[in-house]
C-alpha positions in Angstrom: -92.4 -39.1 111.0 -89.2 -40.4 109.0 -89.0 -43.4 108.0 -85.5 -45.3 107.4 -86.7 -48.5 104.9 -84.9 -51.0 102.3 -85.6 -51.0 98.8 -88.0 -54.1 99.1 -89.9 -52.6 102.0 -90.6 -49.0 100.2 -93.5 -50.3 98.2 -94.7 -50.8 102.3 -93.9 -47.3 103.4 -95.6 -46.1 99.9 -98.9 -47.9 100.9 -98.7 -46.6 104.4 -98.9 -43.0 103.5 -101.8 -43.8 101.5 -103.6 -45.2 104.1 -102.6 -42.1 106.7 -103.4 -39.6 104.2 -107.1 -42.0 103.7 -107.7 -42.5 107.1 -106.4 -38.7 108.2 -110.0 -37.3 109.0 -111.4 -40.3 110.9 -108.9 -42.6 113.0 -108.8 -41.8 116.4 -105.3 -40.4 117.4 -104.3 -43.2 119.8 -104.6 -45.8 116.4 -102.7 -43.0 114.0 -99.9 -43.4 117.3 -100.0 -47.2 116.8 -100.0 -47.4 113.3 -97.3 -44.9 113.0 -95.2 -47.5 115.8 -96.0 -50.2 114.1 -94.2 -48.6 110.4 -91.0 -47.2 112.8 -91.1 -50.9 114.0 -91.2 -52.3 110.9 -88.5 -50.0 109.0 -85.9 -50.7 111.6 -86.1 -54.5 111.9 -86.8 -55.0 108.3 -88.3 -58.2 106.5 -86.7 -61.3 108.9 -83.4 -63.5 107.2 -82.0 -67.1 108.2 -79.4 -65.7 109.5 -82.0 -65.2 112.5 -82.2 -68.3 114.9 -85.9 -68.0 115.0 -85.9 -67.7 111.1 -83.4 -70.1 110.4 -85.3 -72.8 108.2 -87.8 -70.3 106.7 -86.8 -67.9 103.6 -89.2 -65.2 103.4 -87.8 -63.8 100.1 -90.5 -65.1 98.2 -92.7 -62.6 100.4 -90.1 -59.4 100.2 -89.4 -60.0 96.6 -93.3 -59.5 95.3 -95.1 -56.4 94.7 -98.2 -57.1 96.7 -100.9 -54.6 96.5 -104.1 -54.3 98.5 -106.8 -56.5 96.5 -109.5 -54.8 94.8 -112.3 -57.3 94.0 -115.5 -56.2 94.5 -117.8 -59.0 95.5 -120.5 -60.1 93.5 -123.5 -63.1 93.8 -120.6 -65.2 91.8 -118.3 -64.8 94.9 -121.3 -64.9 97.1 -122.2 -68.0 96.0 -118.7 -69.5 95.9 -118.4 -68.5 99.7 -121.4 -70.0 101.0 -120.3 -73.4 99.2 -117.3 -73.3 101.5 -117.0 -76.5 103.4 -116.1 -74.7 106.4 -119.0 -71.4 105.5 -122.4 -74.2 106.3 -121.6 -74.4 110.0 -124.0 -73.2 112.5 -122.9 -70.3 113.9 -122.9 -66.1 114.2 -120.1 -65.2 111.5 -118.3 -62.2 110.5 -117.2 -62.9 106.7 -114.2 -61.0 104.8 -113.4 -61.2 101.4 -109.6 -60.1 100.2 -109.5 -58.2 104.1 -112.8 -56.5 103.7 -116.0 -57.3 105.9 -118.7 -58.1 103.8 -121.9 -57.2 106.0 -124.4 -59.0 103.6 -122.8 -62.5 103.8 -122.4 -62.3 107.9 -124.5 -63.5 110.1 -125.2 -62.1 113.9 -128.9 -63.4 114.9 -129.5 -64.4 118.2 -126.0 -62.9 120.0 -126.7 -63.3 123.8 -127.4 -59.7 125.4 -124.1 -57.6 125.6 -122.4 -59.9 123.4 -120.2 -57.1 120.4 -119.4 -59.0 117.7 -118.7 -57.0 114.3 -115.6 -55.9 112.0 -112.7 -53.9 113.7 -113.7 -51.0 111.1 -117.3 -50.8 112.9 -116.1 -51.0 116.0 -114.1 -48.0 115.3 -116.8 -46.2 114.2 -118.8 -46.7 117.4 -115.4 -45.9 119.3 -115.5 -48.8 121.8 -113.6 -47.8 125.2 -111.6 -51.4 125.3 -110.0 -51.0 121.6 -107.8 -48.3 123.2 -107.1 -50.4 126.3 -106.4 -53.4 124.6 -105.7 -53.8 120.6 -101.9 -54.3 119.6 -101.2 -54.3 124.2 -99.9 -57.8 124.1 -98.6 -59.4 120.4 -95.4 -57.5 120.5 -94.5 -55.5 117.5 -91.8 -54.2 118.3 -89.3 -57.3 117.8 -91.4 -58.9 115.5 -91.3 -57.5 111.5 -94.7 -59.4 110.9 -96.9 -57.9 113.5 -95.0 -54.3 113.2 -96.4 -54.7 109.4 -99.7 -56.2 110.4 -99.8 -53.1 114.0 -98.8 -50.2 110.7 -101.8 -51.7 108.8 -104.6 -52.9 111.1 -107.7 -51.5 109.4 -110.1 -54.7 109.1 -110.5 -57.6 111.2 -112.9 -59.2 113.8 -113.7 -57.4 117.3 -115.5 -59.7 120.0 -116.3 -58.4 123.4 -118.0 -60.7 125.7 -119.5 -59.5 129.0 -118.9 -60.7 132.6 -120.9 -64.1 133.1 -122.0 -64.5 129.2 -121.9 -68.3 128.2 -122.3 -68.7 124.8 -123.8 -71.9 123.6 -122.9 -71.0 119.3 -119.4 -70.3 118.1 -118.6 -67.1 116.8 -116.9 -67.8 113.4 -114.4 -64.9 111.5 -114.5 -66.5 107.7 -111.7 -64.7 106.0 -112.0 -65.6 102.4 -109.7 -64.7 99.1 -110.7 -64.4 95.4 -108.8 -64.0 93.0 -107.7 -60.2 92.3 -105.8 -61.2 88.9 -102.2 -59.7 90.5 -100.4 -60.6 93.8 -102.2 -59.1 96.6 -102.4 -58.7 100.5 -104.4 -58.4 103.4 -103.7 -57.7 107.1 -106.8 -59.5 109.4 -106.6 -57.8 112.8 -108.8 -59.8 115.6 -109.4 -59.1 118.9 -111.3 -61.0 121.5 -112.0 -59.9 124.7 -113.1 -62.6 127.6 -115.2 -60.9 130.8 -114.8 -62.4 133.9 -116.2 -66.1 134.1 -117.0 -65.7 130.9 -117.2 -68.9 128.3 -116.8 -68.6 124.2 -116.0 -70.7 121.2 -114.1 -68.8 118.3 -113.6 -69.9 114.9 -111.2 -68.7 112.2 -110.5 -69.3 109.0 -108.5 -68.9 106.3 -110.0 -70.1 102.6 -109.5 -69.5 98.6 -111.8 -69.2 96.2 -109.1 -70.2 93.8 -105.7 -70.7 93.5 -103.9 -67.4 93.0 -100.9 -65.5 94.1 -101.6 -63.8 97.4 -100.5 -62.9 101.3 -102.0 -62.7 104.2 -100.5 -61.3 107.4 -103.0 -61.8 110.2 -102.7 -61.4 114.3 -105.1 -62.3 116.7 -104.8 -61.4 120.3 -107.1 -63.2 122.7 -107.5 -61.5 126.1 -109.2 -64.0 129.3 -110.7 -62.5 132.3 -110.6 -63.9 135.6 -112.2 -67.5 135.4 -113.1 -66.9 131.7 -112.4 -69.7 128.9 -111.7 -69.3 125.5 -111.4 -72.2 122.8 -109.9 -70.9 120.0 -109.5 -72.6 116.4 -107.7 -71.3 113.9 -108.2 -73.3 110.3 -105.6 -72.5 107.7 -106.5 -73.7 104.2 -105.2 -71.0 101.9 -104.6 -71.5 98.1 -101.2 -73.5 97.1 -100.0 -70.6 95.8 -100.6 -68.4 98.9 -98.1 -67.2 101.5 -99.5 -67.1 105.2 -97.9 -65.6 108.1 -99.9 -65.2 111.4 -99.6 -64.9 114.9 -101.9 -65.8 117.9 -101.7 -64.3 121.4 -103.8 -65.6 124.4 -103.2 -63.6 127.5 -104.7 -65.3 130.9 -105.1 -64.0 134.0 -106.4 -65.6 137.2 -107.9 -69.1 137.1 -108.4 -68.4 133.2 -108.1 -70.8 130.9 -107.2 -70.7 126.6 -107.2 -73.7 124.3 -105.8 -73.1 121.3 -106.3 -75.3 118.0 -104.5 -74.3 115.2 -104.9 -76.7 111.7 -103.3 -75.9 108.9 -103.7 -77.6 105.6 -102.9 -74.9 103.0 -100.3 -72.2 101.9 -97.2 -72.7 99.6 -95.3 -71.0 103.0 -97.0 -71.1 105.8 -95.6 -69.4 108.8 -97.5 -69.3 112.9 -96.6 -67.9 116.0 -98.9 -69.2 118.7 -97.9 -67.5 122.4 -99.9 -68.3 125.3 -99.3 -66.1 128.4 -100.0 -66.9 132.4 -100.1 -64.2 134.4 -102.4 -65.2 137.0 -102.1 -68.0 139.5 -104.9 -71.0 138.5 -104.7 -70.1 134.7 -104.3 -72.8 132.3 -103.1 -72.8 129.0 -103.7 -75.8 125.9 -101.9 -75.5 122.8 -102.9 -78.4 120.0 -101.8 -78.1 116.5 -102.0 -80.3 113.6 -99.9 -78.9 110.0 -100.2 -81.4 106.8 -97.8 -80.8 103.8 -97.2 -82.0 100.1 -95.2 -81.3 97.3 -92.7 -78.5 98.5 -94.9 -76.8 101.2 -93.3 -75.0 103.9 -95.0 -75.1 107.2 -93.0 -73.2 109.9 -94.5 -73.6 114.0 -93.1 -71.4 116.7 -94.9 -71.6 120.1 -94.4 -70.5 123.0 -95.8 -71.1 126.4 -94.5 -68.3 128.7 -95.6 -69.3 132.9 -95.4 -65.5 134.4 -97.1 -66.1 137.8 -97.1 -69.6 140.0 -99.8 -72.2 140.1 -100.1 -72.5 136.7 -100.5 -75.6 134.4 -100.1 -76.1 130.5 -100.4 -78.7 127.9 -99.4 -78.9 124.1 -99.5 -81.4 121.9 -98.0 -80.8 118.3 -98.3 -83.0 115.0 -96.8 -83.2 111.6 -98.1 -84.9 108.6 -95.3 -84.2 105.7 -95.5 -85.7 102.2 -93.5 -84.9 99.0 -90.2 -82.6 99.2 -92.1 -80.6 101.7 -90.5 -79.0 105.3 -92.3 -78.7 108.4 -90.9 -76.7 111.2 -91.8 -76.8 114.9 -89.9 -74.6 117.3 -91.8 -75.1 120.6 -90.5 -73.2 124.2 -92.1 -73.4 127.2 -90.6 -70.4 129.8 -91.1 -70.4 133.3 -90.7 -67.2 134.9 -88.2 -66.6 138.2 -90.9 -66.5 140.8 -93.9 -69.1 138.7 -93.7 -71.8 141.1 -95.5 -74.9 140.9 -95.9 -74.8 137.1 -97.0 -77.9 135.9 -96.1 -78.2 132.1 -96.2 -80.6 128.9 -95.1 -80.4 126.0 -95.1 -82.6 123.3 -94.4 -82.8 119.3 -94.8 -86.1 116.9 -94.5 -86.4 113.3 -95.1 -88.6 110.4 -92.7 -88.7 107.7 -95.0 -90.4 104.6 -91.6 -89.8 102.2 -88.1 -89.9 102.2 -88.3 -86.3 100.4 -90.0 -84.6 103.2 -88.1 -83.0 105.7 -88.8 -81.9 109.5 -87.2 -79.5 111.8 -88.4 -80.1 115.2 -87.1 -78.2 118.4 -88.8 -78.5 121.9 -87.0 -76.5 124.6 -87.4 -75.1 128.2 -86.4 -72.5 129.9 -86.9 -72.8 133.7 -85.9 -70.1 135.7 -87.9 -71.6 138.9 -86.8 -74.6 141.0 -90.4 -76.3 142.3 -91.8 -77.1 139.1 -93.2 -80.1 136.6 -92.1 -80.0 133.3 -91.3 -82.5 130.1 -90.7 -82.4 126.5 -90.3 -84.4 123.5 -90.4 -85.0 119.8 -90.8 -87.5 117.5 -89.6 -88.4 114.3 -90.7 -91.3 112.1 -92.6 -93.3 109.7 -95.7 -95.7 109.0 -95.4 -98.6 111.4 -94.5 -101.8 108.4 -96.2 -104.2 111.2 -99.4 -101.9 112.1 -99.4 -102.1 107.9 -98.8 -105.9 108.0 -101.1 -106.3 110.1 -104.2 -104.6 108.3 -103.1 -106.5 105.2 -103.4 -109.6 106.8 -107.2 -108.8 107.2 -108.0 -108.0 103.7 -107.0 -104.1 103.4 -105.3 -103.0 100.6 -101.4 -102.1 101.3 -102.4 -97.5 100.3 -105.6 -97.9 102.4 -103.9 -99.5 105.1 -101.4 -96.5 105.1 -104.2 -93.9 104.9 -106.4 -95.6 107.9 -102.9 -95.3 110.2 -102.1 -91.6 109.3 -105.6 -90.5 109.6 -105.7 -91.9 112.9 -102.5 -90.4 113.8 -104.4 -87.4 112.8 -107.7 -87.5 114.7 -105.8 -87.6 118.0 -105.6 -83.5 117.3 -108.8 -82.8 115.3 -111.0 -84.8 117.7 -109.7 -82.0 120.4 -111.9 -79.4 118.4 -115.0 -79.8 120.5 -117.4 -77.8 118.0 -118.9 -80.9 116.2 -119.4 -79.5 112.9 -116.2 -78.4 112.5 -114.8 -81.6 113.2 -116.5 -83.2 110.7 -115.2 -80.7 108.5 -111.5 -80.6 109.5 -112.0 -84.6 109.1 -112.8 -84.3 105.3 -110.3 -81.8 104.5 -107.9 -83.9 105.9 -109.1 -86.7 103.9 -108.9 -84.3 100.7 -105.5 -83.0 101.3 -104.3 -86.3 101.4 -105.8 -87.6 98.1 -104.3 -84.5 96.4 -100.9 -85.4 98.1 -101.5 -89.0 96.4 -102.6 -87.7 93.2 -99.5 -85.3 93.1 -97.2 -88.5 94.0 -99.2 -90.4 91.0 -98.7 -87.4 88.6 
């Protein structure tokens, strides 16, 4: 197939033939179709511009203008060792572990999986050529309008598949640890996750994005979370790539009857930072939470589109957004909730706060609706402001120092989203990296 592509995107198209002519002998020919859909996709919509609403505050030449080739690093009991002093790697859980986009068998961990339970890399699961990959990978993030997850669809090779049977209650989180070290040039890597929910079904998945240093790289990951009838997911996405690294992902939870998916999505790292968190009802009863938390410093760009679409009546939805933003940084939230013609009875909140900690930082924030039902519940708002000079007052008057005053109020601005992770090891976690990122925010301010 012909391919129509820009001058920055032909370094893609290159890579692409490398990987057909590689993968010619073994893909199955329904994934050859997809890949080759995903590359049409992404030659005619190209790399996204602000001239696009949806694009309007985030530039993404950084990304189109650098040579990023697929990492090479071998891993070694250097890396090894580096990965399993991780503060997010000690957690007790099964784990599928990735370093630079490739699974790294020896460092996961899969004792104890409940009878039925798959959990292993996307590459294996081809190999054992799994009936529900066909039915459901790349069925429901749309890559067709979207440049990202056409690239992402063109190149899915590597990633985490998770099949849960009817019933199955899992009582550990399954964690995908996607790890980079450094590869000494600019490179990429394109996680592809899929979790499947069976009917009344329960599950806890983890992912996360780390650095083992601070290099130049970019990673363009999708995740697409199918629930069953009466299943429930809780999903928690942890972003702490390196402050050099560009990050562009989106999330897609599809829930049918009386099904329910809670998204957390925390995100701490990444010199651009881009997410696209959809959560689709299409089944009376299903319910839908959506909790994010994004922290920024220096000149950070952290850009939030969700979207909450209501297909099919009875259905009920929560989100609750927050912004930390320090330095010259920019935060973006562009949050939708859409209620479909005949999805009466939707019940839906939606809600987005942020903290400005200086006058340098910047916020774009833009809650909307789109109702296209008449018998339904719905609100929005956002927020924009700073430390509260009285709630500071007021800690001063009892002996607290004027910076440690201001750091108890923003963590606890803070917690209100991390103490929704219900995994208690990870909140512990997510409550010291918070801490961290702030202290480097300070020192940066200091410097």
């Amino acid at each position: 197939m012909a391919f129509a592509v820009k001058q920055s995107e032909e370094l893609y198209l290159k890579s692409f033939r490398e990987l057909e002519k590689s993968q010619a002998s073994s893909a199955p020919g329904w994934l050859a179709e997809l890949r080759n859909s995903g590359m049409e996709a992404f030659a005619e919509l190209g790399f996204p511009t602000t001239r696009l609403e949806d694009w309007k505050y985030t530039n993404v030449a950084p990304i189109s203008g650098v040579n990023f080739q697929p990492a090479r690093v071998e891993l070694n009991d250097k890396i090894a060792k580096q990965i399993e002093s991780l503060p997010l790697s000690g957690m007790e859980t099964n784990r599928l572990v990735f370093v630079n986009g490739r699974y790294a068998k020896e460092l996961s961990s899969l004792d104890g999986l409940a009878e039925g339970v798959k959990f292993t890399s996307l590459s294996e699961a081809f190999k054992a050529g799994y009936g529900s990959l066909e039915v459901h990978l790349a069925r429901y993030a749309d890559f067709k309008s979207h440049a990202f997850v056409a690239l992402n669809t063109a190149f899915m090779e590597e990633g985490g598949f998770i099949e849960i049977p009817k019933g199955v209650v899992l009582d550990k989180p399954l964690h995908l640890l996607f790890v980079s070290a450094g590869a000494g040039e600019p490179s990429i890597a394109y996680p592809r996750n899929l979790v499947l929910a069976g009917r009344e079904s329960q599950a806890t998945v983890i992912e996360t994005y780390a650095s083992l240093d601070g290099g130049v790289y970019f990673t363009n990951a999708v995740t697409e979370v199918v629930a069953e009838e009466g299943a429930h997911v809780d999903y928690v996405k942890v972003q702490r790539e390196s402050d050099a690294a560009f990050h562009v992902a989106t999330v897609l939870g599809y829930a049918v009857r009386n099904a329910g998916i809670e998204t957390n999505s925390l995100q701490f790292g990444a010199r651009l930072g881009r997410e696209e968190v959809i959560t689709v009802l299409d089944g009376e009863g299903a319910e839908g939470i959506l909790a994010g938390l994004y922290v920024t410093d220096g000149r950070q760009l952290l850009d939030n589109h969700t979207t909450i679409d209501h297909a099919q009546p009875h259905c009920s939805s929560r989100e609750f957004y927050k912004g930390i933003l320090d330095g010259q940084s920019t935060g973006v939230f562009n949050g939708k909730i859409l209620v479909r013609k005949d999805a009466q009875k939707t019940d839906s909140k939606q809600s987005d706060k942020n903290l400005l900690l200086s006058e340098s930082a910047t916020i774009n924030t833009k809650p909307q609706l789109e109702i296209f039902a008449d018998d339904v519940k719905c609100t929005h708002g956002a927020t924009v402001g700073q430390i509260d000079p009285e709630a500071v007052f007021y800690l001063r008057s009892r002996g607290i120092g004027r910076e440690e005053a201001r750091s108890l109020l923003t963590v606890a601005f803070a917690n209100e989203i991390i103490d929704r992770v219900k995994f208690q090891p990870l909140r512990v976690r997510l409550k010291a990296a918070l801490a961290e990122k702030m202290a480097a925010g300070t020192g940066r301010k200091e410097a």
